[in-house]
C-alpha atoms as an extended CHARMM CRD file, in Angstrom:
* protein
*
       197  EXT
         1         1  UNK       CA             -9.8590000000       16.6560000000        8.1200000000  PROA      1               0.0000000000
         2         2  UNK       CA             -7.3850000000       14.7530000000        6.1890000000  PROA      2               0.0000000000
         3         3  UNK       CA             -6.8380000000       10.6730000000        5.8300000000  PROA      3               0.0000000000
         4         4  UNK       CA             -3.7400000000       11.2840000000        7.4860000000  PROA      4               0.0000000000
         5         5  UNK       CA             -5.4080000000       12.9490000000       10.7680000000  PROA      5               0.0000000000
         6         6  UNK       CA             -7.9140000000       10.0630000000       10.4990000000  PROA      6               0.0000000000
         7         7  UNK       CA             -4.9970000000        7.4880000000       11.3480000000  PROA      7               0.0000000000
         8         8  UNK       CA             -3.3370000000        8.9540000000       14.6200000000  PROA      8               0.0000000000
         9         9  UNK       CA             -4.4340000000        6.2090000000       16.7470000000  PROA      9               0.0000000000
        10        10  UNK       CA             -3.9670000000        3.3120000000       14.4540000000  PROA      10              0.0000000000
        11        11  UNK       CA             -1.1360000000        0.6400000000       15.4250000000  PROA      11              0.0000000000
        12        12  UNK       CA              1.7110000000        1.1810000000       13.9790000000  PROA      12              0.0000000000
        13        13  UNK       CA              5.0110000000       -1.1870000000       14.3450000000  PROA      13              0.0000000000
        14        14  UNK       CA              6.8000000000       -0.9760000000       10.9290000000  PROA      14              0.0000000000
        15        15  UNK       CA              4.1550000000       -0.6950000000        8.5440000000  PROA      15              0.0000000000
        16        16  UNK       CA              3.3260000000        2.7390000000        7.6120000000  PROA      16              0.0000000000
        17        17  UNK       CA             -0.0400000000        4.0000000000        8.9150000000  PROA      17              0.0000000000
        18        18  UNK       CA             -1.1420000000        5.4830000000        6.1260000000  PROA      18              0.0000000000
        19        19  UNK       CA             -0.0580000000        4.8090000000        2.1790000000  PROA      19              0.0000000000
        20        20  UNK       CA             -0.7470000000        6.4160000000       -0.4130000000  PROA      20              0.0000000000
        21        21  UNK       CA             -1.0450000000        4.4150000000       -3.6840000000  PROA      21              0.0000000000
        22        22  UNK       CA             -0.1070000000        6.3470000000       -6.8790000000  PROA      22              0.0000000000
        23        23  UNK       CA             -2.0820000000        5.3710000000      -10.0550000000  PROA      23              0.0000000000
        24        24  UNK       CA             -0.9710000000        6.3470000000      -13.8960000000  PROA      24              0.0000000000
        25        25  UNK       CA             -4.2420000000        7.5630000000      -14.7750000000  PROA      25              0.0000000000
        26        26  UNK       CA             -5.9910000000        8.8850000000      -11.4800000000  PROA      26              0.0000000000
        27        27  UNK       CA             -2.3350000000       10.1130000000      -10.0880000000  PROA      27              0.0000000000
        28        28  UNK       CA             -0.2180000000       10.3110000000      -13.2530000000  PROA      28              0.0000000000
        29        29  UNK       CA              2.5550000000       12.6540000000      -10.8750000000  PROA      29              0.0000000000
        30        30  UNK       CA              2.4360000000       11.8040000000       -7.1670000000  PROA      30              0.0000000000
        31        31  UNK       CA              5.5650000000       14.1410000000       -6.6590000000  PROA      31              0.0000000000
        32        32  UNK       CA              3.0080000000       17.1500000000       -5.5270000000  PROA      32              0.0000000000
        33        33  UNK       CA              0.6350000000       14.9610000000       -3.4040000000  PROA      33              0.0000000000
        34        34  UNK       CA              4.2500000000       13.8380000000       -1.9050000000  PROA      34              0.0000000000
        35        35  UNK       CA              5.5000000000       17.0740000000       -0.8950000000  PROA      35              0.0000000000
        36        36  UNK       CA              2.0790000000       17.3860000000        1.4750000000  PROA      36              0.0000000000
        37        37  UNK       CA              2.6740000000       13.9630000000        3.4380000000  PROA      37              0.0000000000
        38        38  UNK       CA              3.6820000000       13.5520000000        7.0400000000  PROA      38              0.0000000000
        39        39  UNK       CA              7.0320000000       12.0920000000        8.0240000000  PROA      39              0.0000000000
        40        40  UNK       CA              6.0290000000        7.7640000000        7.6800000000  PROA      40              0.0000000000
        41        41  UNK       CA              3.4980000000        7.6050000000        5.5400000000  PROA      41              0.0000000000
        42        42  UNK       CA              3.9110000000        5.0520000000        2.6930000000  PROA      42              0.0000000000
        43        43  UNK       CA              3.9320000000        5.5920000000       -0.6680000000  PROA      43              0.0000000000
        44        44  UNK       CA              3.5060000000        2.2940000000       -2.8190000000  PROA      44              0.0000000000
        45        45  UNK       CA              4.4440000000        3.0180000000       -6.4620000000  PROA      45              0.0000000000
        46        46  UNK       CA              2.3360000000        1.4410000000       -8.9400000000  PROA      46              0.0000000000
        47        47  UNK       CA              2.7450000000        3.1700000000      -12.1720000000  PROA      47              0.0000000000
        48        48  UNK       CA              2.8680000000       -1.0030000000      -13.9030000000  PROA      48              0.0000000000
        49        49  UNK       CA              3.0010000000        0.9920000000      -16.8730000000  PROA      49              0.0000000000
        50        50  UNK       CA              5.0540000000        4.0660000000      -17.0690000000  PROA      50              0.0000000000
        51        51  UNK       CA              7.0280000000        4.1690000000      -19.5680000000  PROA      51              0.0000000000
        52        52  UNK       CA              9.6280000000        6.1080000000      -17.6870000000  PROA      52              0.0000000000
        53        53  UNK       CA              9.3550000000        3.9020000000      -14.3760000000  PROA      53              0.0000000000
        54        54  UNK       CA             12.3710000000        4.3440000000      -13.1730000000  PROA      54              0.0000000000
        55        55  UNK       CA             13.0680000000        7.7910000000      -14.2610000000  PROA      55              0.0000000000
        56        56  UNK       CA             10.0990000000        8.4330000000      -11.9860000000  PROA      56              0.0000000000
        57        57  UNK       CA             10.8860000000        5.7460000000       -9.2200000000  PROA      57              0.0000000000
        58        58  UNK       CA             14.4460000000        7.5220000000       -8.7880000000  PROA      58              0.0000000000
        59        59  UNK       CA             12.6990000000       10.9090000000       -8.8710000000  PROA      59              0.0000000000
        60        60  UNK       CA             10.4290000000        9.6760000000       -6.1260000000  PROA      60              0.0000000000
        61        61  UNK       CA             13.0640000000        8.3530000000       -3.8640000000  PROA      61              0.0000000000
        62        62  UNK       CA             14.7490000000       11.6800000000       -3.9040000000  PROA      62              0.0000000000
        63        63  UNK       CA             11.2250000000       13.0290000000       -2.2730000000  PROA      63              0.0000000000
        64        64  UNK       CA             10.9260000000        9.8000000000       -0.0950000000  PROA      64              0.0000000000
        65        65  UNK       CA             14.0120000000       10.8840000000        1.1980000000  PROA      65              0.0000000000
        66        66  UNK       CA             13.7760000000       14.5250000000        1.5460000000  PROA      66              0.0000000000
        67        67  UNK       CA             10.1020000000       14.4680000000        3.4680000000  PROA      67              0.0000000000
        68        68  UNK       CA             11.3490000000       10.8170000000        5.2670000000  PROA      68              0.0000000000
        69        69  UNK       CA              8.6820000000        8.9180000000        3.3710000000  PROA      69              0.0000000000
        70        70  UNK       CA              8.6220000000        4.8840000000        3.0330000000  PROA      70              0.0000000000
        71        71  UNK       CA              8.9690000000        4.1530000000       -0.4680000000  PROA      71              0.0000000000
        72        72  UNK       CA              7.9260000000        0.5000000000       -1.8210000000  PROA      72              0.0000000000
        73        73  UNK       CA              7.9740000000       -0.8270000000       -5.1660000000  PROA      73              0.0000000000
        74        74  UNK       CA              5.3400000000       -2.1260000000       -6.5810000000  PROA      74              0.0000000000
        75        75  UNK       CA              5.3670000000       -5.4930000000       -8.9450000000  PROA      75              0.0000000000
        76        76  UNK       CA              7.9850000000       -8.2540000000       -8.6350000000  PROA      76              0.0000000000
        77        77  UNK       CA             10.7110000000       -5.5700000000       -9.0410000000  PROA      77              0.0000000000
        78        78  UNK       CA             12.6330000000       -5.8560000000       -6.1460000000  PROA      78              0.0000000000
        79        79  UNK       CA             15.9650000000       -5.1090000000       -8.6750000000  PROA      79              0.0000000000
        80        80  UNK       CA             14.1120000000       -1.4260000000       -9.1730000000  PROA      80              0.0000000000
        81        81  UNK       CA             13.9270000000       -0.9120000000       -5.4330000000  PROA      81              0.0000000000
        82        82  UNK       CA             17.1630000000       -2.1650000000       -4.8450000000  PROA      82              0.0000000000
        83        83  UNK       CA             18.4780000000        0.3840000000       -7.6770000000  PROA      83              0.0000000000
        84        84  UNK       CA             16.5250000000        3.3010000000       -5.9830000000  PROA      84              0.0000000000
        85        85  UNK       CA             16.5280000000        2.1260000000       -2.2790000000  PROA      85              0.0000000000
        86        86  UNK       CA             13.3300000000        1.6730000000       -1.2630000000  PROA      86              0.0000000000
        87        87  UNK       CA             12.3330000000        0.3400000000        1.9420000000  PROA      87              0.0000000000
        88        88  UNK       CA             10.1370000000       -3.0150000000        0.3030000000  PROA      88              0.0000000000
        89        89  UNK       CA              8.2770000000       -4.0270000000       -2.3810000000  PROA      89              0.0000000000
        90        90  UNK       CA              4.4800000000       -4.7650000000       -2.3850000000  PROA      90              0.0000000000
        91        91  UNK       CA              3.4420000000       -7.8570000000       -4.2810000000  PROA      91              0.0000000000
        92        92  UNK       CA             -0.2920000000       -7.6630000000       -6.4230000000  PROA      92              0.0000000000
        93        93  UNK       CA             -2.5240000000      -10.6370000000       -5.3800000000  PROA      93              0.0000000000
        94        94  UNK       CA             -1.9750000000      -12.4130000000       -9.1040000000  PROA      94              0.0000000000
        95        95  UNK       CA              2.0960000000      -12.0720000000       -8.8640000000  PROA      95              0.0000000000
        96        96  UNK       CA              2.3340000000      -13.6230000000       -5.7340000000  PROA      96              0.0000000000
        97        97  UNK       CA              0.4120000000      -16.3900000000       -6.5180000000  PROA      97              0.0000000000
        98        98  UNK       CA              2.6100000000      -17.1940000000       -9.3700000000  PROA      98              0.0000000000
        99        99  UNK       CA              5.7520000000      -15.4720000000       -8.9780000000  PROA      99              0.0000000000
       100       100  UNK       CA              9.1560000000      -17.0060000000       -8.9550000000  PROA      100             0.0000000000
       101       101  UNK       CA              9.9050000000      -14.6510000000       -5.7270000000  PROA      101             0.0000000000
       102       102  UNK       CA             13.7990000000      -16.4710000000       -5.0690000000  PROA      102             0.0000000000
       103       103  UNK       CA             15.6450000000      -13.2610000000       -5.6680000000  PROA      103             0.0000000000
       104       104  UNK       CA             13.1530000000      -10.6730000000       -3.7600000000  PROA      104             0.0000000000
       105       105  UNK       CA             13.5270000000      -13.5110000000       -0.7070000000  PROA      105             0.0000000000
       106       106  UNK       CA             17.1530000000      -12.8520000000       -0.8040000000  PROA      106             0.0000000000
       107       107  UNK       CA             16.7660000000       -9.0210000000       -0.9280000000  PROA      107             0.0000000000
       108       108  UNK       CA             13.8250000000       -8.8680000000        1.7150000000  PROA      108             0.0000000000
       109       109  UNK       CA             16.5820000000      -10.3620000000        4.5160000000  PROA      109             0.0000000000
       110       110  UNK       CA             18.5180000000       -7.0620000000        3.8300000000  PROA      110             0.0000000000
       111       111  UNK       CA             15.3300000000       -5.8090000000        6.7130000000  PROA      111             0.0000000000
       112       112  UNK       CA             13.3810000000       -4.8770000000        4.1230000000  PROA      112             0.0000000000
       113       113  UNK       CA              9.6730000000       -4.5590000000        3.7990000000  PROA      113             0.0000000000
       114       114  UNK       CA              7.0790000000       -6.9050000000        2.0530000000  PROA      114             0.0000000000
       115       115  UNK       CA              3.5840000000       -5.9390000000        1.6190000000  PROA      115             0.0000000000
       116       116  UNK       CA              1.1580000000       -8.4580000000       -0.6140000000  PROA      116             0.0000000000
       117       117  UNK       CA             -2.6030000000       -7.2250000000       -2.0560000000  PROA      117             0.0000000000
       118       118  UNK       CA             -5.2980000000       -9.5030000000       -1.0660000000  PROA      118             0.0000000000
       119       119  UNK       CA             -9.1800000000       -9.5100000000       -2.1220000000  PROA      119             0.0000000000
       120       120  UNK       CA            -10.1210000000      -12.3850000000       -0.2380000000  PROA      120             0.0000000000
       121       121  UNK       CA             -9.5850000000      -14.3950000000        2.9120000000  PROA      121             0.0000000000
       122       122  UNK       CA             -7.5000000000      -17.3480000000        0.9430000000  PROA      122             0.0000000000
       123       123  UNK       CA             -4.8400000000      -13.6770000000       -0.2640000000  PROA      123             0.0000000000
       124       124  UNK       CA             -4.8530000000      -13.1600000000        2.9370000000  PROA      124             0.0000000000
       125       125  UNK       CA             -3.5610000000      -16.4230000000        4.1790000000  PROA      125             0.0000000000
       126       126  UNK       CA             -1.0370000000      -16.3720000000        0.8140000000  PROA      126             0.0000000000
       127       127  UNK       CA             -0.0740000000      -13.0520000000        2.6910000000  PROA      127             0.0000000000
       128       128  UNK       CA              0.8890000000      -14.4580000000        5.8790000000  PROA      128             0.0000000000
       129       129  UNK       CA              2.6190000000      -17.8240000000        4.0970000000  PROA      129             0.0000000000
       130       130  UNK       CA              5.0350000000      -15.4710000000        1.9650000000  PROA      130             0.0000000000
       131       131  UNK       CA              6.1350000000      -13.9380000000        5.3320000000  PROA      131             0.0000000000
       132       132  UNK       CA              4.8820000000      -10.3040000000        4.8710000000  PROA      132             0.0000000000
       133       133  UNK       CA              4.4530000000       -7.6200000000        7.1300000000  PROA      133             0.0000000000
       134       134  UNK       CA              1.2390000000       -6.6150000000        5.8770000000  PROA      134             0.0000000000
       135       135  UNK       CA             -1.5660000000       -6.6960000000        3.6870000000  PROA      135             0.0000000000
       136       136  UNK       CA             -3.7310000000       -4.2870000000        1.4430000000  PROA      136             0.0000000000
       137       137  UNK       CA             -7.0780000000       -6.0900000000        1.5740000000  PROA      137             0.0000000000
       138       138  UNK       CA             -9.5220000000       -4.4120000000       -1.2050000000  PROA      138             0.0000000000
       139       139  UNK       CA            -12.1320000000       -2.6760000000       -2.4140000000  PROA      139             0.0000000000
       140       140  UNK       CA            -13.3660000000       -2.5790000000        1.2370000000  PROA      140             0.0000000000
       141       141  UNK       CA            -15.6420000000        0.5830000000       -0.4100000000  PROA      141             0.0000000000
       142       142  UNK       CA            -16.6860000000        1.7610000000       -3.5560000000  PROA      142             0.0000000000
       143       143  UNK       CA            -14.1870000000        3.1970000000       -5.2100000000  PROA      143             0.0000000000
       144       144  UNK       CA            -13.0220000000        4.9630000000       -8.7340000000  PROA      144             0.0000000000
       145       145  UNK       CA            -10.4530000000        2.7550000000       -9.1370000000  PROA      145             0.0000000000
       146       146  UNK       CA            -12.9410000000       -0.1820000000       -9.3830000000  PROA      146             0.0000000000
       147       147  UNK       CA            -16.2720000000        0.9860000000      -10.4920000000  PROA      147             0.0000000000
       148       148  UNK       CA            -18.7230000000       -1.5740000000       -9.8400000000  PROA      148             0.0000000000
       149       149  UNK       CA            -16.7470000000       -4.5120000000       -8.0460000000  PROA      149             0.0000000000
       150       150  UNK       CA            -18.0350000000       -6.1480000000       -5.5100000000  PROA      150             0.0000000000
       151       151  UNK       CA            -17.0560000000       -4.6160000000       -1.9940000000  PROA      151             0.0000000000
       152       152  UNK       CA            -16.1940000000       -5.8840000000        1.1080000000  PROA      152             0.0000000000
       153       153  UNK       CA            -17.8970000000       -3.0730000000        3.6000000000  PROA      153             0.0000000000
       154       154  UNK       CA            -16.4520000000       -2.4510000000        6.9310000000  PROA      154             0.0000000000
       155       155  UNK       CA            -18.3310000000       -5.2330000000        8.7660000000  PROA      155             0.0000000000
       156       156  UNK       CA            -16.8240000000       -8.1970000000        6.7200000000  PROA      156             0.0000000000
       157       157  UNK       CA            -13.1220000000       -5.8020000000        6.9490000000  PROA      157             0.0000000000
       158       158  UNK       CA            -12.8680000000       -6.0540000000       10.2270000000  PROA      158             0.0000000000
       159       159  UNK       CA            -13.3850000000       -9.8260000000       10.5370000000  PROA      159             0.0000000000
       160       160  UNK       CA            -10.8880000000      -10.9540000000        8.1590000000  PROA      160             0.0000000000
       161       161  UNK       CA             -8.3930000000       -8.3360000000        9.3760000000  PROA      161             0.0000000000
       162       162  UNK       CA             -9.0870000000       -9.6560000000       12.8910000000  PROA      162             0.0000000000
       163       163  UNK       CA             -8.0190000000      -13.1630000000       12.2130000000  PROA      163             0.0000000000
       164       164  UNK       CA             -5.5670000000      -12.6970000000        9.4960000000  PROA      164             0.0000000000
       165       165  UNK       CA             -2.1590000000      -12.8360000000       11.1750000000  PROA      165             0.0000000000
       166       166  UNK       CA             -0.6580000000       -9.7660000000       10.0140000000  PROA      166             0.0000000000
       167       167  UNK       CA             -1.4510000000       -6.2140000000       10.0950000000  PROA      167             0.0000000000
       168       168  UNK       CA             -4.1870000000       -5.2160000000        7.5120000000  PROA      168             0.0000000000
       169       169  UNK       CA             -4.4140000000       -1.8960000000        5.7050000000  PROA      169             0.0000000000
       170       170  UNK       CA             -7.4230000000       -1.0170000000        3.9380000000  PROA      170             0.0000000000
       171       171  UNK       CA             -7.9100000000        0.2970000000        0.6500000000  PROA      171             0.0000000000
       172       172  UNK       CA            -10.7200000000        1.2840000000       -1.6830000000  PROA      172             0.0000000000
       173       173  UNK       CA            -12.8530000000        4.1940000000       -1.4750000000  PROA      173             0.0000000000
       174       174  UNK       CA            -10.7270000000        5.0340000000        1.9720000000  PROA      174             0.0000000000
       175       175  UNK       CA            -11.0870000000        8.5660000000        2.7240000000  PROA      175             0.0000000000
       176       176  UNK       CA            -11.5000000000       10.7010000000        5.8700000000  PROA      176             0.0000000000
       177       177  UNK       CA            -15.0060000000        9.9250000000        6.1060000000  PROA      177             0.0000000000
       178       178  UNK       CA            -15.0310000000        6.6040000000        5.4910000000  PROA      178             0.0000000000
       179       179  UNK       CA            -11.8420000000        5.7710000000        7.6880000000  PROA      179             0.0000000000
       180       180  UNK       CA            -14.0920000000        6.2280000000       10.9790000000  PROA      180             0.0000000000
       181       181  UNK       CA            -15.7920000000        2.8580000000       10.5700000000  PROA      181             0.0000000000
       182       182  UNK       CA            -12.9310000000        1.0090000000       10.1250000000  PROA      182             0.0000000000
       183       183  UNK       CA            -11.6660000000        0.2090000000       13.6600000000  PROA      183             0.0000000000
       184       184  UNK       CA            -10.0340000000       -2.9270000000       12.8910000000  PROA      184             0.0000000000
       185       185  UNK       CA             -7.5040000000       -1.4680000000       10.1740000000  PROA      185             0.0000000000
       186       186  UNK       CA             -4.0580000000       -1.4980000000       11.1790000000  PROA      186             0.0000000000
       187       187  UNK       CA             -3.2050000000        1.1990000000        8.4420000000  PROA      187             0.0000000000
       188       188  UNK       CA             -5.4290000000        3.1430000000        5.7850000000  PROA      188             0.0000000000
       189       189  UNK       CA             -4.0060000000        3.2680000000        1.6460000000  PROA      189             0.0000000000
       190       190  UNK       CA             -5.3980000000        5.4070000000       -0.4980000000  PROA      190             0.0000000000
       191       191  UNK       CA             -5.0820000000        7.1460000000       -4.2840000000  PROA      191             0.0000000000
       192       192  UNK       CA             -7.3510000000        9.9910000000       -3.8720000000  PROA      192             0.0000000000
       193       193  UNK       CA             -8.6970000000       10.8320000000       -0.4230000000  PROA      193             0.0000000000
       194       194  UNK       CA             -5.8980000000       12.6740000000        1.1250000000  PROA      194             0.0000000000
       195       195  UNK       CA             -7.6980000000       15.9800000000        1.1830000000  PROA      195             0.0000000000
       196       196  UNK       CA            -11.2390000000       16.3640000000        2.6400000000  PROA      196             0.0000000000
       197       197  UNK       CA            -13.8750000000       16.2980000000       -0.6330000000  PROA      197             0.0000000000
């Protein structure tokens, strides 16, 4: 079973149901994972780093289109996603706390999507003040990406994601196994976990 089959009865609206979040070092190329991903699933570039960002944002889009994926920038860089046409941009926790966000307001009215990280109730709520249409609330497991941070466990997911006020995907240690006791997710992100381990 793949993440993706794990989703199939999650709400939906216009936030993709399942996203998978690339990662220079644990995902250096998402191109290949790409050309395996249902029609609507997400695909939040990351990749802070990459030299060649938007060599391989561009490169990316081309896919996104091709396979009908949702594209969203990562970072403050709505200018990138503008340049490449993505469909939103997803703001870390620390950058929308602190972020002139002016011009990526003025872009976002062009229908397009805004997605903010949280790691706690009060990201969250910063979540639902900016106006987005969702929220990756993490590590809800143990996961690579974080070893040894504290996690939130499905149990303490599902009541923040019940009262939060927008749709709440979950991300850390997500994987086809672990996606079954998360009832309360709206959508499921992921780096690694979209094949069965």
């Amino acid at each position: 079973m793949t993440l993706a089959n794990a989703t199939r009865q999650r709400k939906r609206g216009n936030v993709p149901a399942v996203i998978l979040v690339t990662d220079e070092s644990r995902l250096a190329d998402p191109a290949a994972v790409m050309d395996t991903l249902p029609p609507g699933t997400g695909v939040w570039l990351r990749h802070y780093a990459a030299p060649e960002r938007e060599a391989l944002a561009r490169r990316l889009a081309v896919i996104a289109r091709r396979r009908r994926l949702v594209l969203v920038v990562a970072g403050a860089d709505w200018r990138l996603a503008a340049r490449i046409g993505a469909a939103g941009v997803h703001l870390p926790e620390a950058v929308a706390r602190s972020a002139n966000l002016a011009g990526l307001r003025l872009w976002l009215r062009h229908r397009r999507m805004l997605s903010v990280a949280a790691h706690s109730r009060t990201g969250l709520n910063r979540a639902v003040r900016l106006g987005a249409d969702c929220a990756l609330l993490s590590p809800v497991f143990a996961t690579a990406s974080h070893p040894g941070a504290v996690t939130l466990g499905a149990i303490r997911f599902a009541q923040w994601a019940q009262g939060a006020g927008l749709p709440v995907i979950a991300l850390g240690g997500v994987n086809a196994a672990t996606a079954r006791k998360l009832r309360f997710a709206a959508g499921l992100a992921a780096i690694g976990g979209f094949q069965q381990r």
